[in-house]
N, C-alpha and C positions, 0 to 999 in steps of 0.2 A: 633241721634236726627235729626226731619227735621225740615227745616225754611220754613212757608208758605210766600212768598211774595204776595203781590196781588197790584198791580199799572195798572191802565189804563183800569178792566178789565181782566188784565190778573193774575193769580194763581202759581207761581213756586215754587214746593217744592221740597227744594233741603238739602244733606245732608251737615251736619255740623260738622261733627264727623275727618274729615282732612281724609290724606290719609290711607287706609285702609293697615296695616300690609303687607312685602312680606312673602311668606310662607316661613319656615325653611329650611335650606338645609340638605336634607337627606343621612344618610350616612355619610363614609369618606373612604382617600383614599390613596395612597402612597404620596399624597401632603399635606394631611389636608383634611378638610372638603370639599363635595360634590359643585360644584359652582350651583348655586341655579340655577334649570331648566327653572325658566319663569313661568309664570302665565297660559298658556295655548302649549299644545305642539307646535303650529305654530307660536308661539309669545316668543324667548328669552327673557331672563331678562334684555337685553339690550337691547331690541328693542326700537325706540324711542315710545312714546306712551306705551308702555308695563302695566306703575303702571296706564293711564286712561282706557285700556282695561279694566284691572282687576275691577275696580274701575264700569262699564261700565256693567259689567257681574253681580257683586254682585248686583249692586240699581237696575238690571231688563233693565234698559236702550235698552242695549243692550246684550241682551242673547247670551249666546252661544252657538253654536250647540247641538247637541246632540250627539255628538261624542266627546266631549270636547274644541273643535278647535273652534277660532274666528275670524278667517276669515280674517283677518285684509284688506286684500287687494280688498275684494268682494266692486262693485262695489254698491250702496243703489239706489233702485229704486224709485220714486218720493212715492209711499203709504207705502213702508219701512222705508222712511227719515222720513215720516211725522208722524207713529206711534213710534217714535224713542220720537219724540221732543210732541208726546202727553202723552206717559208713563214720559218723565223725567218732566212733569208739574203737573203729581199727575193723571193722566187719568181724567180729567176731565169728567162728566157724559154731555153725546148730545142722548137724545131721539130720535135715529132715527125717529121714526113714527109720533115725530112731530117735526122735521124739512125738512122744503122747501124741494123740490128736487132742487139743484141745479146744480147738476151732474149728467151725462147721463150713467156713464160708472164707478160708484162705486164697482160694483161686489159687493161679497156674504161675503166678509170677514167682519164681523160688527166691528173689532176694527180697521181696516184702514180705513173702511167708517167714522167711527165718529172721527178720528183723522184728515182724508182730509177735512170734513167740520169743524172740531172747526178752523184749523188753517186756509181756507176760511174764517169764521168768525170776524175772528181777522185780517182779513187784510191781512197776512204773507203769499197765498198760492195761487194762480189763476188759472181758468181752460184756457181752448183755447176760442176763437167764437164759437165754437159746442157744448159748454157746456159738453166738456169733461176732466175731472182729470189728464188722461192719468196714473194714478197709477201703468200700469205696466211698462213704459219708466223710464230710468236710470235721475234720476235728476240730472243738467249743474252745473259745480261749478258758476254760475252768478243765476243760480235760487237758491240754495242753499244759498249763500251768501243775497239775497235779505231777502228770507224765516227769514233769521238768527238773521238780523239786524232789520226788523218789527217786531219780535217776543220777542227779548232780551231787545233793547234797549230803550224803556221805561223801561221796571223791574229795570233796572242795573240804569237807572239815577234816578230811584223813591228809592233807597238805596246809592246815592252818588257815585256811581259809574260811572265818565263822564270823556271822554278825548277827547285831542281838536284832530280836525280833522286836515287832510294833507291840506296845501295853495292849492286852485285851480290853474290849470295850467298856465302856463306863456301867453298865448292867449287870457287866458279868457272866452272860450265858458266853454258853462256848458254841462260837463259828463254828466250827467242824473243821472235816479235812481241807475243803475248795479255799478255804477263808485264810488255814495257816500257809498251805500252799502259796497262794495269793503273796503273802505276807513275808515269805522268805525270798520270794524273788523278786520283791521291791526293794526286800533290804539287801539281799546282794547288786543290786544294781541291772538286775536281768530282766527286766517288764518293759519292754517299748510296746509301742503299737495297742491292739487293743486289748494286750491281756492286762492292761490294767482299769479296764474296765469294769463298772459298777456289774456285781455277779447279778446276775438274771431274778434270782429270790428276791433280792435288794430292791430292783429297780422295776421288775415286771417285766423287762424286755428279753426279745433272743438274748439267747447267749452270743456272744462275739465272735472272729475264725481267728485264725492265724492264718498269714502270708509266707510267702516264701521271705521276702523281706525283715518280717519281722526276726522270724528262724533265724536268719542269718546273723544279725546283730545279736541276737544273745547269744549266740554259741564263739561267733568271734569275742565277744564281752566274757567267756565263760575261757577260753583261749590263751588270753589276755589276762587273766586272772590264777591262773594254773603256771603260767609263765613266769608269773612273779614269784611264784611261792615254791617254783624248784627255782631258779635262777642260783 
């Protein structure tokens, strides 16, 4: 079953149906039965993330190859990330032909184009000064995290879903956007992998990517959390 939410503008439909069954263990063997292969050849059964992969592949979210393999550690490039989080809101319909150009450098693909301007639209998604998308650069876990929290957190507080934020720092100056971003999807529970890592100002280093992997765990995590609060 899906649950449509609609708060602010925005549409998420997400499944309600809980985690989706591990497959059977096939076979058996001088121990017992076969230890269950994992969800996809690259991804063990105990990989962590493994049941939102799966989970990730069945809703379309995030497909997986055509080889069987998901990738987990592939690196989501800013028009990847952004039809990732336009399929898990129900693909929203954007009439290319009549909306604005706002983007100089959408390319040919028309479900990344209209998934880069709905979430432009909504706020969640910025080009440069050049009015460019940059849809083929690897998205920073600090634009991700941004993208994450304009996008989610309306829906989740329009279904009771609110936690209180981390105290600001002992100083007192104010982080900015990247830092409360940061700071709301810790407290919800949604920062695997490297978006919780030290922001780049902080520490001096690149900024971090985001995986297909990690993608996947927070939006099953975000899923799962949506589930509870229509139930």
């Amino acid at each position: 079953m899906l649950a449509t939410l609609t708060t602010t503008g925005l549409a998420l439909a997400v499944t309600t149906t809980g985690s989706a069954p591990s497959p059977s263990a096939a076979g058996s063997g001088p121990g017992g039965a076969a230890p269950d292969p994992g969800p996809f050849p690259d991804v063990p059964a105990d990989a962590p993330g493994a049941e939102a992969m799966r989970w990730a592949e069945e809703t379309g979210v995030l497909p997986a190859d055509e080889d069987g393999t998901f990738a987990p550690d592939q690196v989501l490039t800013r028009g990847a990330f952004a039809s990732a989080l336009h399929r898990y809101a129900g693909t929203p319909e954007l009439p290319l032909d009549a909306a604005p150009t706002l983007f100089t450098d959408l390319g040919e693909d028309v479900e990344q184009a209209s998934a880069l301007l709905w979430l432009h639209g909504l706020g969640a998604l910025w080009g440069d000064r050049d009015l460019r998308a940059r849809p083929a650069d690897d998205i920073t876990a600090t634009e991700a995290a941004v993208t994450l929290t304009a996008l989610l957190r309306p829906s989740l507080t329009g279904v009771g879903a609110v936690w209180e934020l981390p105290a600001p720092s002992a100083d007192g100056e104010d982080e900015g956007e990247d830092a409360e971003a940061t700071g709301w999807l810790a407290a919800a529970g949604l920062l695997p992998g490297s978006l919780g890592a030290p922001s780049p100002a902080a520490s001096g280093e690149e900024p971090g990517s985001v995986t297909r992997g990690d993608l996947a765990q927070i939006l099953h995590q975000v899923d799962a959390v949506v589930a509870a609060a229509v139930a």
